[in-house]
Each structure stands twice: as structure tokens, then as C-alpha cells.
Z-matrix of the N, CA and C atoms (Angstrom, degrees):
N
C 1 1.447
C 2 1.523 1 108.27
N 3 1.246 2 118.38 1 147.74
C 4 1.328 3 139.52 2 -166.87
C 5 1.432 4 105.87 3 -87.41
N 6 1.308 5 119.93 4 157.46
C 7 1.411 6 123.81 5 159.00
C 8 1.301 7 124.62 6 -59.75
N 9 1.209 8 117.48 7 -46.77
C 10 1.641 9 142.72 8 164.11
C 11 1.455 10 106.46 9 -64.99
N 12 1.437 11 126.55 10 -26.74
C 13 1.263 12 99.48 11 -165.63
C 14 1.539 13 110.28 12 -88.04
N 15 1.711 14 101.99 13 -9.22
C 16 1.319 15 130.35 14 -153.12
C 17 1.567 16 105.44 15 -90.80
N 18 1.603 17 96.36 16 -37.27
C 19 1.634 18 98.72 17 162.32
C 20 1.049 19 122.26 18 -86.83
N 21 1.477 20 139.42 19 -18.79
C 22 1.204 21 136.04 20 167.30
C 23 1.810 22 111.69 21 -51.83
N 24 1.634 23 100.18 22 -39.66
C 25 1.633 24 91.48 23 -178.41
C 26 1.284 25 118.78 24 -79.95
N 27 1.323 26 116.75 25 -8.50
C 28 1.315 27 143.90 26 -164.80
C 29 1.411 28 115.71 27 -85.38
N 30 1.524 29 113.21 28 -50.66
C 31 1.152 30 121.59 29 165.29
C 32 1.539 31 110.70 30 91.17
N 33 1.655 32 108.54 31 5.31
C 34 1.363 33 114.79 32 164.13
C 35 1.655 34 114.90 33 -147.94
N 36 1.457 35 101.60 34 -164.38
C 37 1.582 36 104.62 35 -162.24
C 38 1.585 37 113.66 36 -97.18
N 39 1.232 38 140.22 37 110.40
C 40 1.519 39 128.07 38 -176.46
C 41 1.205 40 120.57 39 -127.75
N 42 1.315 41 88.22 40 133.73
C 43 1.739 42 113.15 41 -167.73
C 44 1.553 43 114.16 42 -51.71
N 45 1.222 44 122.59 43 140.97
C 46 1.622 45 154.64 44 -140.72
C 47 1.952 46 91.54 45 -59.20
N 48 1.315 47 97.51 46 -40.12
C 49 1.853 48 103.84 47 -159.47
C 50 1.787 49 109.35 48 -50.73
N 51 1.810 50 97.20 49 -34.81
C 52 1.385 51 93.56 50 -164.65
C 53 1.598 52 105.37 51 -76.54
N 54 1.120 53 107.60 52 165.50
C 55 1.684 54 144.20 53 161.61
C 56 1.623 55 124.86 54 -113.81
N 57 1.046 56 112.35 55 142.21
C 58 1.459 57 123.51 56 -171.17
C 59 1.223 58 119.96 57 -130.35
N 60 1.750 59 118.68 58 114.14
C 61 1.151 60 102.27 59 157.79
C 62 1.447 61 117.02 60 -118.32
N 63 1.582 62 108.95 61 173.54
C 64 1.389 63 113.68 62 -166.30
C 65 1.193 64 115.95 63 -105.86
N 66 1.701 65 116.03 64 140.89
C 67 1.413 66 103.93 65 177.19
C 68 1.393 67 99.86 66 -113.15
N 69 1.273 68 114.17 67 150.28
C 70 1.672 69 141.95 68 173.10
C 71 1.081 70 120.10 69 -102.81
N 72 1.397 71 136.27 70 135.26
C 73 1.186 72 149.35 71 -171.94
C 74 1.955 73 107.13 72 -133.26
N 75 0.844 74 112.33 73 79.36
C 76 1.155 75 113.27 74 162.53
C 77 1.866 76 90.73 75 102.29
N 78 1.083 77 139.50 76 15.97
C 79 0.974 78 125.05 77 -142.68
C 80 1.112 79 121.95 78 90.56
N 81 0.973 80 137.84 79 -55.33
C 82 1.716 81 149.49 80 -158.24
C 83 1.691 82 105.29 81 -95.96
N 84 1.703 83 116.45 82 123.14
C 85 1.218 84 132.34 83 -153.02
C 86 1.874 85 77.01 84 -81.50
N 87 1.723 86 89.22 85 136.93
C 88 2.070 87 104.81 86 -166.47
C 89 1.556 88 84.92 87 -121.13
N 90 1.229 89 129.37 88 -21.62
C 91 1.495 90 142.26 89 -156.80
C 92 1.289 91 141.55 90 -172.17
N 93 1.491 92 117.46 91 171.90
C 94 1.808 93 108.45 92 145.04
C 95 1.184 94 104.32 93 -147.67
N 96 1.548 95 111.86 94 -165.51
C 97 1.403 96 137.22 95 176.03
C 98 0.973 97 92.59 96 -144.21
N 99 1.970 98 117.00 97 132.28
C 100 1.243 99 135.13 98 -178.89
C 101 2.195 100 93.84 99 -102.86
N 102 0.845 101 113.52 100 152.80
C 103 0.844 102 111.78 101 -177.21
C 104 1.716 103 125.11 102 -153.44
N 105 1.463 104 132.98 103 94.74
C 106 1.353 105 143.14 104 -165.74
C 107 1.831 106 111.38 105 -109.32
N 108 1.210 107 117.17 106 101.08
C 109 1.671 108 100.51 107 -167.63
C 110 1.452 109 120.56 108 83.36
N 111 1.195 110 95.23 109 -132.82
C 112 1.317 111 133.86 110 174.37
C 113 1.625 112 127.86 111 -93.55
N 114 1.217 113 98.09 112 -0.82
C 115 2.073 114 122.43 113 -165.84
C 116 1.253 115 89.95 114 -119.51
N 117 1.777 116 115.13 115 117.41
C 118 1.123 117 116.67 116 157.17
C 119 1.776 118 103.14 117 -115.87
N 120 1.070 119 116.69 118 165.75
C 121 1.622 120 135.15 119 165.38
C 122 1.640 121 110.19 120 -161.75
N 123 2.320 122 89.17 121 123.42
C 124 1.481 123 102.88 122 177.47
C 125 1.898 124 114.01 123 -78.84
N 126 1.000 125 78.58 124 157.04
C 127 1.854 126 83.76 125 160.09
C 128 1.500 127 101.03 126 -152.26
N 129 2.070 128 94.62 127 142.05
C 130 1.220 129 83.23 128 177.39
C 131 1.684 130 96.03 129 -134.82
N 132 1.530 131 96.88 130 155.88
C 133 1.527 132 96.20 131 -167.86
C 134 1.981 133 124.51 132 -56.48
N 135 1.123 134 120.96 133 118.08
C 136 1.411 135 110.66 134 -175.99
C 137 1.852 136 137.63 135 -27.64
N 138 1.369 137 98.70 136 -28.88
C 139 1.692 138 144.59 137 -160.72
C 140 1.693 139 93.07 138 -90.17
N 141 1.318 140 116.51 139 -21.66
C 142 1.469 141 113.08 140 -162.99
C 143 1.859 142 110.19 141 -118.69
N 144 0.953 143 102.29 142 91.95
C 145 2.004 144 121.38 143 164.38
C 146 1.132 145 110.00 144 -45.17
N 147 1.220 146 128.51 145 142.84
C 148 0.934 147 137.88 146 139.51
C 149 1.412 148 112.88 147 86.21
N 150 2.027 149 133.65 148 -156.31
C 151 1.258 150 102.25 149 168.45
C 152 1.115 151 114.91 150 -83.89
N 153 1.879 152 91.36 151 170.33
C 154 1.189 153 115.04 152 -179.57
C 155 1.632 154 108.04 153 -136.33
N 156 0.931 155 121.82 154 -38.91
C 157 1.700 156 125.65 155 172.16
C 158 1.686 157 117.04 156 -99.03
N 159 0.890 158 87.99 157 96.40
C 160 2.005 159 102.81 158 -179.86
C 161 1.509 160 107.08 159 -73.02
N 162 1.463 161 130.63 160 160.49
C 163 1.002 162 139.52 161 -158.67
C 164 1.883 163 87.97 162 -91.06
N 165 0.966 164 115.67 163 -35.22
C 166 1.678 165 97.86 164 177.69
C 167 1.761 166 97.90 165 -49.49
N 168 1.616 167 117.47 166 -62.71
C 169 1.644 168 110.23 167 -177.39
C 170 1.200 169 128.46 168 -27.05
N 171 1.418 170 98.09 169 -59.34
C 172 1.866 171 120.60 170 166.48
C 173 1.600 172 103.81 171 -42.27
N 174 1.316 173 126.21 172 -73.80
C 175 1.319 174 127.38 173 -173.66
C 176 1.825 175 98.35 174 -37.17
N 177 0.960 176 115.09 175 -80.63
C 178 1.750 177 130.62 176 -168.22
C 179 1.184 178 92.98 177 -60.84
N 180 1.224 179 148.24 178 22.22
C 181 1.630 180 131.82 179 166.81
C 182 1.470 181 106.49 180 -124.11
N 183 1.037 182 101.47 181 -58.08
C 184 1.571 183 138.79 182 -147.54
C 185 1.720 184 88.51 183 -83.28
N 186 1.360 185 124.65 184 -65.29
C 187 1.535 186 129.51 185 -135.54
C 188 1.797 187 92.67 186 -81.31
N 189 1.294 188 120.22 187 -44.55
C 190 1.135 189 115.20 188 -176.51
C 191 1.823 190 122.15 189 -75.41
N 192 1.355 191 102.34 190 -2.31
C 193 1.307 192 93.34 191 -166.62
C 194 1.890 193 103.57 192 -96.79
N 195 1.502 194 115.06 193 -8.69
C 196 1.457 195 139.06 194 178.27
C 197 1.390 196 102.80 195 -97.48
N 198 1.362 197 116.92 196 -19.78
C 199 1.472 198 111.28 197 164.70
C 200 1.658 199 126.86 198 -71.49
N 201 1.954 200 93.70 199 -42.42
C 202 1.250 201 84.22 200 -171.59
C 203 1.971 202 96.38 201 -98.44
N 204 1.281 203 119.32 202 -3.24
C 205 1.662 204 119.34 203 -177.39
C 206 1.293 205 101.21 204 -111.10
N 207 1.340 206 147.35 205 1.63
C 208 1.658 207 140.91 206 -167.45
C 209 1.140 208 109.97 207 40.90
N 210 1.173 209 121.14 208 5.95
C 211 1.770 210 123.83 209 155.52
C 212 1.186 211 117.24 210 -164.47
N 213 1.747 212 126.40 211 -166.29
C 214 1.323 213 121.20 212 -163.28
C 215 1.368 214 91.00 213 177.68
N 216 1.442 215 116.77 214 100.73
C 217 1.298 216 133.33 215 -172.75
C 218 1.978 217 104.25 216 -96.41
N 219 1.458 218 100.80 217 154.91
C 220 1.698 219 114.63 218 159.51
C 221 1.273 220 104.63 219 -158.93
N 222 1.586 221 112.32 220 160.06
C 223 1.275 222 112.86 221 153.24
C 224 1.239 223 125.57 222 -121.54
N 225 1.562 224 131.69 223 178.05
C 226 1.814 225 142.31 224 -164.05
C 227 1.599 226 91.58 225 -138.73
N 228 1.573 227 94.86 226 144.70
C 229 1.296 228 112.05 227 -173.19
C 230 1.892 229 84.99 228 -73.44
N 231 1.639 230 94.64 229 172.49
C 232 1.537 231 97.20 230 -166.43
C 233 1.625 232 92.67 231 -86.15
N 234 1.058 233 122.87 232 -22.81
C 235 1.335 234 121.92 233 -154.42
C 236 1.813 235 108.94 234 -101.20
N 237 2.263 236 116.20 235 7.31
C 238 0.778 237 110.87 236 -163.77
C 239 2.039 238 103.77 237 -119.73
N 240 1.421 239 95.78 238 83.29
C 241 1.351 240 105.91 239 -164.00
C 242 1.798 241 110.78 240 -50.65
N 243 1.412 242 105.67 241 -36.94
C 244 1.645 243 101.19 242 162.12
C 245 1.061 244 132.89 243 -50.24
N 246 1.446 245 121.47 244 -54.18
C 247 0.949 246 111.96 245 161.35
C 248 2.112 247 140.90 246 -79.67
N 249 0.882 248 83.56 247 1.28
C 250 1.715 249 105.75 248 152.07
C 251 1.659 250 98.62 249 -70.03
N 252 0.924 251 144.21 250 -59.58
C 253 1.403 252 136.91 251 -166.07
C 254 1.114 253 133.33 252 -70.99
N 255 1.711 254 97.24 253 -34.88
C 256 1.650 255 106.53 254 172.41
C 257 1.544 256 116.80 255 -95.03
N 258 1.818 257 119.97 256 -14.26
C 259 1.421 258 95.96 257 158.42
C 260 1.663 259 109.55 258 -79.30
N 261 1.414 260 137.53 259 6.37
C 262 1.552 261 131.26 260 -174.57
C 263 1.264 262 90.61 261 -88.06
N 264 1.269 263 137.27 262 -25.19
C 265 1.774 264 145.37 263 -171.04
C 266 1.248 265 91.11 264 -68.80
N 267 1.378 266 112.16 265 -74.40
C 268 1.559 267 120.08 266 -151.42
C 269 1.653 268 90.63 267 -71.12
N 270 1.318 269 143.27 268 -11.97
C 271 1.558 270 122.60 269 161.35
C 272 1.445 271 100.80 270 101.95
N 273 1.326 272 109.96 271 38.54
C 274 1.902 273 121.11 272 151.95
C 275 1.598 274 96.58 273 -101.19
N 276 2.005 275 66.17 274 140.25
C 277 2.015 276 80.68 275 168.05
C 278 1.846 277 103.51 276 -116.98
N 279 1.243 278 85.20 277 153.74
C 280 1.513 279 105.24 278 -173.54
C 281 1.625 280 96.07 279 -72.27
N 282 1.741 281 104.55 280 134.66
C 283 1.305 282 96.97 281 170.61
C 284 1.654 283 118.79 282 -158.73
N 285 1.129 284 102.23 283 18.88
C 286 1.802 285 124.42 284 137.96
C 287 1.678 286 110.03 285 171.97
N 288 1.575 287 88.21 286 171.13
C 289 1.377 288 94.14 287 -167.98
C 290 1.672 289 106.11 288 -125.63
N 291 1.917 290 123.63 289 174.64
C 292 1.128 291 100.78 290 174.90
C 293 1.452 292 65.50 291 -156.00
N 294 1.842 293 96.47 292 177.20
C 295 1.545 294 103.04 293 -172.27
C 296 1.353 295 112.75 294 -82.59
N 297 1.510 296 129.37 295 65.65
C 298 1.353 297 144.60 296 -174.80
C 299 1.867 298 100.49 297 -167.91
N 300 1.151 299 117.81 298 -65.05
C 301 1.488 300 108.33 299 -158.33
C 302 1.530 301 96.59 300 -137.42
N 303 1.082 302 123.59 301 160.90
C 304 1.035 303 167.40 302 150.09
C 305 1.466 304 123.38 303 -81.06
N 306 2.026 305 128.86 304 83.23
C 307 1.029 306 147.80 305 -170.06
C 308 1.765 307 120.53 306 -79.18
N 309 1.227 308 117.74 307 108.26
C 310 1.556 309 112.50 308 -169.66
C 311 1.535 310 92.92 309 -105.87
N 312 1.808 311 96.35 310 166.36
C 313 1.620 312 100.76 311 154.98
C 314 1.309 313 91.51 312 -160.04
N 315 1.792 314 92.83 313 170.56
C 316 1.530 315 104.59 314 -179.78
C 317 1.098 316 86.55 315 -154.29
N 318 1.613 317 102.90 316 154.73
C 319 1.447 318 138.28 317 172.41
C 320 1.429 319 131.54 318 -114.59
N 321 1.482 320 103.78 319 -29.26
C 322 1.710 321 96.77 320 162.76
C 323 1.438 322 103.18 321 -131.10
N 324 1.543 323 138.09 322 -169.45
C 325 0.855 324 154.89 323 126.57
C 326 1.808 325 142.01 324 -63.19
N 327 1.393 326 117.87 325 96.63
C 328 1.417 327 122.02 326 -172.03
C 329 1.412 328 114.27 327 -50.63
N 330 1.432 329 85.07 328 -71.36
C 331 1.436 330 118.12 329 -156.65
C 332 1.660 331 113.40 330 -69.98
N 333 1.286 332 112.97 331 -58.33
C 334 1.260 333 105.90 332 172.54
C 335 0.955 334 136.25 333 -109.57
């Protein structure tokens, strides 16, 4: 996935640092993970039920970036209770807040 293609779904402008990869669901793009450092944030397409990020993704996204940073932080808007749920799935802990977002991190991998 493109930078452009990433803001087009996005609906805004993002700065040069990030990287993107794409997740597939059957073939058919269900998502991504933007990814800068140690800061990742998912998106997943509106159009798409159910899962979309399998624990193989997690492994190949997620596992190397705590390998080489001993963690791998994001944050959730305060007001976006879904996604509050699915970084508590994937095994971020909450570890402050401000009146906008809600900041997680993680250090190992549970689940996969």
C-alpha cells in the first residue's frame, strides 16, 4: 500500500516517517498498519466484518518491532470504545491518558 493510497482512505495528509503494511483477507485488502518506529496504528476497512488481523499479522508486525524497541506503543481516540477493545485483545496495556486519546504499550506478545 501506497502513501497516497493510504491517505486517500484516510481522508487526510500523513507525514513521510510512516510505513504501511497491508492486510488481506481472502485476498481482498480488510486493512492496514501504519507503522513509524516503535508507534504502530491499525485501520480497518469499514466494508469489512469480522476478522481482519490474524495472529500470523500480529506475529510479522507486532513481534519484531518489541524485538528490536522492547516495546511498541499506539494510541485510541478517547471516545473510540472499539478500538479500546481490540488493542486490550491484541495485549496493550493502558498507560496514560489525555483529553483526546488514550496511550497503550506492549512489550511482549500473548496471544500469538
Amino acid at each position: 500500500m501506497t502513501k497516497e493510497e493510504a491517505e486517500a482512505f484516510l481522508g487526510f495528509r500523513i507525514s513521510d516517517e510512516w510505513s504501511f503494511v497491508e492486510v488481506l483477507r481472502h485476498d481482498i485488502l480488510a486493512g492496514f498498519v501504519m507503522v513509524s518506529g516503535n508507534e504502530i496504528h491499525c485501520w480497518r476497512k469499514p466494508e469489512h466484518k469480522g476478522l481482519w488481523l490474524t495472529k500470523h499479522n500480529i506475529r510479522n508486525i507486532i513481534k519484531p518491532l518489541i524485538e528490536r524497541y522492547g516495546c511498541v506503543v499506539t494510541k485510541v481516540r478517547n471516545e473510540n470504545n472499539t478500538g479500546h477493545r481490540f488493542v486490550t485483545r491484541l495485549g496493550f496495556e493502558k498507560v496514560s491518558k489525555d483529553d483526546y486519546c488514550t496511550y497503550y504499550r506492549i512489550e511482549r506478545l500473548n496471544h500469538a
